[in-house]
C-alpha positions in Angstrom: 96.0 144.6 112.5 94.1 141.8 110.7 96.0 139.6 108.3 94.9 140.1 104.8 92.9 137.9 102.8 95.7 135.7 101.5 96.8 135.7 105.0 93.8 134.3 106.3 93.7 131.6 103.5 97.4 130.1 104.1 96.5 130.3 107.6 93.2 128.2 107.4 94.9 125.7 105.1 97.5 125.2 107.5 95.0 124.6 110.1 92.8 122.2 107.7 96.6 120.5 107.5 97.2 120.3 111.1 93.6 119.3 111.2 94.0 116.3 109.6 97.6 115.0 110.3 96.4 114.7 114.0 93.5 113.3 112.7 95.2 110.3 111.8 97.8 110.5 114.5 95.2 110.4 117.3 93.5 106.9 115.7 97.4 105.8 115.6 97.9 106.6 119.2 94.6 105.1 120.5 95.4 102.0 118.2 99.1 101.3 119.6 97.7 101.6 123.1 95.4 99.1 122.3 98.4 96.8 122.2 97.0 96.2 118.4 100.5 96.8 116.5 102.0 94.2 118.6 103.4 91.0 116.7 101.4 87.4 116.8 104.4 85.2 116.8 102.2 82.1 117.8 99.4 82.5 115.1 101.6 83.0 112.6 103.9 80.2 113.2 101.1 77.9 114.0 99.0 79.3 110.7 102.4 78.3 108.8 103.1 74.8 110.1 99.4 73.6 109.3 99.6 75.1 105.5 103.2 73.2 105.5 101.4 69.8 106.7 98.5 70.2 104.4 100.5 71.0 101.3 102.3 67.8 102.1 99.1 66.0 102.1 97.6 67.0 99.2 101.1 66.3 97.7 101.2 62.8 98.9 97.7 62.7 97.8 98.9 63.3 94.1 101.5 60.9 94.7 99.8 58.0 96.1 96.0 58.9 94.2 98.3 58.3 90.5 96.6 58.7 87.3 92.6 59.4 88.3 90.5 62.2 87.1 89.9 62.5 90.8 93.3 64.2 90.9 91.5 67.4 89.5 89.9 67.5 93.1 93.5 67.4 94.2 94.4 70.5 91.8 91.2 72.3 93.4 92.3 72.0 97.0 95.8 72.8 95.9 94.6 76.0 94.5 92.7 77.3 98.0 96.0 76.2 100.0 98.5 78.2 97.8 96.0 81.2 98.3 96.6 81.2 102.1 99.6 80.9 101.5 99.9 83.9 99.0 98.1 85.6 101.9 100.8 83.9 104.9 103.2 85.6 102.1 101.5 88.9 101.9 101.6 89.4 105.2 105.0 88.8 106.0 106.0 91.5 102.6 103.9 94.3 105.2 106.4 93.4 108.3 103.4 91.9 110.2 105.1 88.9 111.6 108.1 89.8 113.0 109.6 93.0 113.9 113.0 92.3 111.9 113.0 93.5 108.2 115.5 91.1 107.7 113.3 88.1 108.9 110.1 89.3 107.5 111.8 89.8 103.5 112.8 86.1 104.2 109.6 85.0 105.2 108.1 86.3 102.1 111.2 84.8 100.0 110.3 81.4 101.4 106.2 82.0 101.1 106.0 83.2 98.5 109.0 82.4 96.0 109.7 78.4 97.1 106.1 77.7 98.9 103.9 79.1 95.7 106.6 79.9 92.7 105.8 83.8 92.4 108.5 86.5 92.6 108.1 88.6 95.9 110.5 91.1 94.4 107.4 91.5 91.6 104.9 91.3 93.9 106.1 93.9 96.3 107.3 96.2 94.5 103.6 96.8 92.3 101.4 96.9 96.0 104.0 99.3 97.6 102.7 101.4 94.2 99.2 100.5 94.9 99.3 101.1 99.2 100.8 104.5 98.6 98.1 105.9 96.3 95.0 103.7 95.9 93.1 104.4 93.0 95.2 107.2 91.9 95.3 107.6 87.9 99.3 107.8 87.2 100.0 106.4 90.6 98.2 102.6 91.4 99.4 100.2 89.3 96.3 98.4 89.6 93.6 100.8 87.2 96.6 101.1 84.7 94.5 100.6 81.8 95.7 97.1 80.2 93.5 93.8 79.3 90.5 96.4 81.7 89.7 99.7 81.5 89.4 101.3 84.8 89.2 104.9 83.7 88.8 107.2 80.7 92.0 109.4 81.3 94.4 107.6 79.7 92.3 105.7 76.8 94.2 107.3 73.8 91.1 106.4 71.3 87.2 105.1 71.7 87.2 101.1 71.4 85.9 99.8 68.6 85.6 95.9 66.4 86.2 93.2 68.7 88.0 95.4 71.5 85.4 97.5 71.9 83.0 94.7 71.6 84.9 92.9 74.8 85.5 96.4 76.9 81.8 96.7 76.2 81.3 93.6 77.9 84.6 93.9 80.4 82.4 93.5 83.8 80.5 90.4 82.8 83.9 88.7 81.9 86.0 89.5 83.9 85.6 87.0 86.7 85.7 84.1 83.8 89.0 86.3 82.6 90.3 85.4 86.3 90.7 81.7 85.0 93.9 83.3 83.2 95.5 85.5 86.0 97.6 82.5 88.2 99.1 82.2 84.9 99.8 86.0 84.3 101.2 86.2 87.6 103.6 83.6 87.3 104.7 84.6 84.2 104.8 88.2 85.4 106.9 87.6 88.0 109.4 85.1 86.0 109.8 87.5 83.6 111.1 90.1 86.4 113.1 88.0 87.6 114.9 87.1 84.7 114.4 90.6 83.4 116.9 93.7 83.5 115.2 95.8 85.9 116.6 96.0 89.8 115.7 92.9 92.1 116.8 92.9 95.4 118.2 89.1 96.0 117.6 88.0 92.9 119.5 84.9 93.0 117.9 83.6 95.8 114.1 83.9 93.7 115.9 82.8 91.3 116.6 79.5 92.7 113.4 79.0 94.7 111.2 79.9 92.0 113.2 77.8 89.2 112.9 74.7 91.8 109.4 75.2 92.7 108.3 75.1 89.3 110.6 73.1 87.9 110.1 70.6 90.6 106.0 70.8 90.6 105.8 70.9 86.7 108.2 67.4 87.2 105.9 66.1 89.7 102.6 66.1 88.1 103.7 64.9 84.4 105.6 62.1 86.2 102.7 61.2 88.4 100.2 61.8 85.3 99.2 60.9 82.0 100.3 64.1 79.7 96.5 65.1 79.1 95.6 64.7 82.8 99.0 66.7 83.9 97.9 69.8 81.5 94.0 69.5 83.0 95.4 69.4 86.7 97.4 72.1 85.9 94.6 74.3 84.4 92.5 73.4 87.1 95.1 74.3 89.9 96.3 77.8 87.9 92.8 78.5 86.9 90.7 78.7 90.4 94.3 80.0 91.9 93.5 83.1 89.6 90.0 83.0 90.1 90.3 82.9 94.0 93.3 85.6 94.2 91.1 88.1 91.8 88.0 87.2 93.9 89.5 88.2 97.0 91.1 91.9 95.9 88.7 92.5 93.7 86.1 94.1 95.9 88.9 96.0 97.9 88.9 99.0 95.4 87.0 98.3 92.2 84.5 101.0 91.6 85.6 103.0 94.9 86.4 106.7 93.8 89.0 107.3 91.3 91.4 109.8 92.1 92.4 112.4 89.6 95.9 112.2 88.7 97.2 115.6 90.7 94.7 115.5 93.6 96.1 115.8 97.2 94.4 113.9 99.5 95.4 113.2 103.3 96.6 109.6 104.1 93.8 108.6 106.4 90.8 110.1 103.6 93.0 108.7 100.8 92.9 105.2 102.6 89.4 105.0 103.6 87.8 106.6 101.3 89.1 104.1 98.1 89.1 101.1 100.5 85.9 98.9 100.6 85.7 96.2 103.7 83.5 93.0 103.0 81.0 92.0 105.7 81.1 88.5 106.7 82.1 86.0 110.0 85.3 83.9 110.3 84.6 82.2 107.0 85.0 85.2 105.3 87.9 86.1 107.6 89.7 82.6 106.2 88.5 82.9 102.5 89.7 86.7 102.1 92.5 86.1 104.0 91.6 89.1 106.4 91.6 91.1 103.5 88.2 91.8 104.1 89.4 94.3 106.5 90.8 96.6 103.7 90.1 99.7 105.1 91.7 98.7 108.2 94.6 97.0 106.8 95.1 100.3 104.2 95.4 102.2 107.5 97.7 100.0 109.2 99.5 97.7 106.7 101.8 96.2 109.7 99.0 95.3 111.9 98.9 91.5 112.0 95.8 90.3 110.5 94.2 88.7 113.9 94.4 92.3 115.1 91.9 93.6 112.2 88.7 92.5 113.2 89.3 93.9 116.6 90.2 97.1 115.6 87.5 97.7 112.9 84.9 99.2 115.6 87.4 101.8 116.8 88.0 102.8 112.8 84.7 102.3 112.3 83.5 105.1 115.0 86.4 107.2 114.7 85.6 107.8 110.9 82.2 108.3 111.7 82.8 111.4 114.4 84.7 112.9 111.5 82.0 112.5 108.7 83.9 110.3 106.4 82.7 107.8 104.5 83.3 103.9 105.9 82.1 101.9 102.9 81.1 98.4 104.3 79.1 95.7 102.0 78.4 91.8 101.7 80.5 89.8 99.7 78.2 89.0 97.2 77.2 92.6 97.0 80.3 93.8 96.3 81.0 91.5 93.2 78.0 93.2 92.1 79.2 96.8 92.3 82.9 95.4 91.1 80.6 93.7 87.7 78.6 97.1 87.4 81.5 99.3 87.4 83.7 98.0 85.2 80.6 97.2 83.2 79.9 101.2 82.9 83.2 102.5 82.1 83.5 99.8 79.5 80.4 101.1 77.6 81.5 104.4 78.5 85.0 103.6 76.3 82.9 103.7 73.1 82.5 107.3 73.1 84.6 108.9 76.4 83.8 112.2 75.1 80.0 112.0 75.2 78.9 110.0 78.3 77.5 110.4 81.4 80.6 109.3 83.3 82.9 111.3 81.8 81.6 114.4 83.0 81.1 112.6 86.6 84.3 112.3 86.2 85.2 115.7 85.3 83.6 117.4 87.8 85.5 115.7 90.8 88.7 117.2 89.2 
């Protein structure tokens, strides 16, 4: 007897299930035999001994170079190291230096909280949100409307006055917004910290941010002149922001955005809202192997020498299966980030009569 229509249909869709959890589960297997999931013990310690020695030198530099406008060099180079070291500490919060969860949450305590003042607790808890649903409405933290508007969904009202003037505009400023965001996220994290929600350790980041800032902010007005302490600092927080938001910018902004109750299977949902930046080793040491995003979505725990090598077999894999691998040049993805943001900001004037909107509608 043949099974009846609705048969048939929970059938296929449990085959369209199997489908693609094996999908996934065969790159996985092919990946691990690789040997790529293994830990790089050396790399890592060796990547973290040379950012200890040249943060120590660009201290000493402070130290010994006293009151000079040259200092504001100082602040610049400052600002690249404690991005690879945000990126040493981002690594470690994804358990790809050691295989101990215990050692790994330390590392990032020590990165992250003592080496650059930023709560870990804060950090991790908002890109957990983010790696679990990328570009989800409801779900990523990171398109929750805010100081940008990423989507129409949850705009209550059309911007108008100076708002709408500046969401208008929200593409071409928001890389000179950047200049602002290693303030925001020391603040944001300080603010958990200190705050009433749930942080695991929290008087350990207590005391390593509190001395790391304290003991910085002590450092530069006692080697500085007052004015020349607060323009080293604006230097040093401003191109730290600039650098941070240049680096994750490209990884998602104006990918597809996921409507707030669609189901999509982890390998599509990773791939699909990823974007990976093209480039050689430069790249690979500016972005921090972010670059890799698809990669890295796929297999957070993969340790980052490990992405560039596996990138052909995603690359192939995804290919065979007809989805999507979204690969552009640096430059050309500030472009589409600048365009993007650019249209949804004009499109928040009117959300109910533009082009976008109903884009928008008909992926739902």
């Amino acid at each position: 007897m043949s099974p009846t229509p609705a048969a048939a249909i929970r059938e296929g869709g449990t085959r369209v299930r199997e489908r693609v959890v094996s999908d996934f589960t065969t790159l996985s297997r092919t990946v691990e035999a690789a040997g790529l999931l293994r830990r790089r013990h050396g790399y890592y310690w060796t990547r973290f001994a040379v950012l200890t020695v040249l943060i120590a030198g660009a201290v000493a530099a402070l130290v010994l170079g006293g009151a000079s406008w040259w200092q504001l060099l100082t602040a610049a180079v400052l600002a690249f190291l404690l991005g690879q070291v945000m990126f040493l500490g981002h690594d470690a919060a994804h358990r790809q230096i050691f295989d101990s969860g215990r050692w790994n949450d330390w590392a990032s305590l020590v990165i992250a909280n003592l080496y650059a003042g930023m709560s870990y607790g804060w950090w991790q808890h908002k890109h957990s949100r983010h790696h679990a649903k990328p570009n989800q409405i409801g779900a990523d933290p990171d398109i929750k409307t805010g100081a940008l508007v990423h989507h129409l969904e949850d705009l209550e009202k059309p911007r108008t006055g100076i708002k709408g003037w500046y969401t208008q505009r929200q593409g071409w400023l928001f890389f000179p917004l950047l200049l602002l965001e290693g303030l925001n996220l020391h603040v944001s994290g300080v603010k958990t910290i200190f705050g009433r929600g749930p942080v695991k350790r929290r008087p350990v980041e207590i005391a390593f941010v509190t001395l790391r800032l304290g003991g910085y902010l002590a450092l530069v007005f006692w080697v500085l002149p007052v004015g020349m302490a607060f323009a080293f600092l604006g230097v040093q927080l401003g191109l730290f922001g600039l650098y941070m938001g240049a680096v994750f910018a490209p990884n998602h902004k104006g990918m597809p955005i996921v409507p707030r109750d669609a189901k999509v299977d982890f390998l599509r949902r990773q791939v699909l809202m990823s974007r990976n930046v093209r480039g050689g080793r430069l790249v690979d040491l500016f972005m921090g192997g972010l670059n890799y995003q698809i990669e890295h979505h796929l297999f957070p725990s993969m340790p980052r020498p490990h992405l560039r090598r596996v990138q052909p077999t995603v690359k192939a894999f995804c290919a065979e299966r007809g989805i999507d691998y979204t690969e552009t040049s640096m430059l050309e993805s500030y472009g589409i980030v600048i365009r993007h943001l650019n249209k949804v900001g004009l499109a928040a004037r009117d959300p109910f009569q533009c082009p976008l909107t109903e884009q928008y509608r008909s992926v739902r």
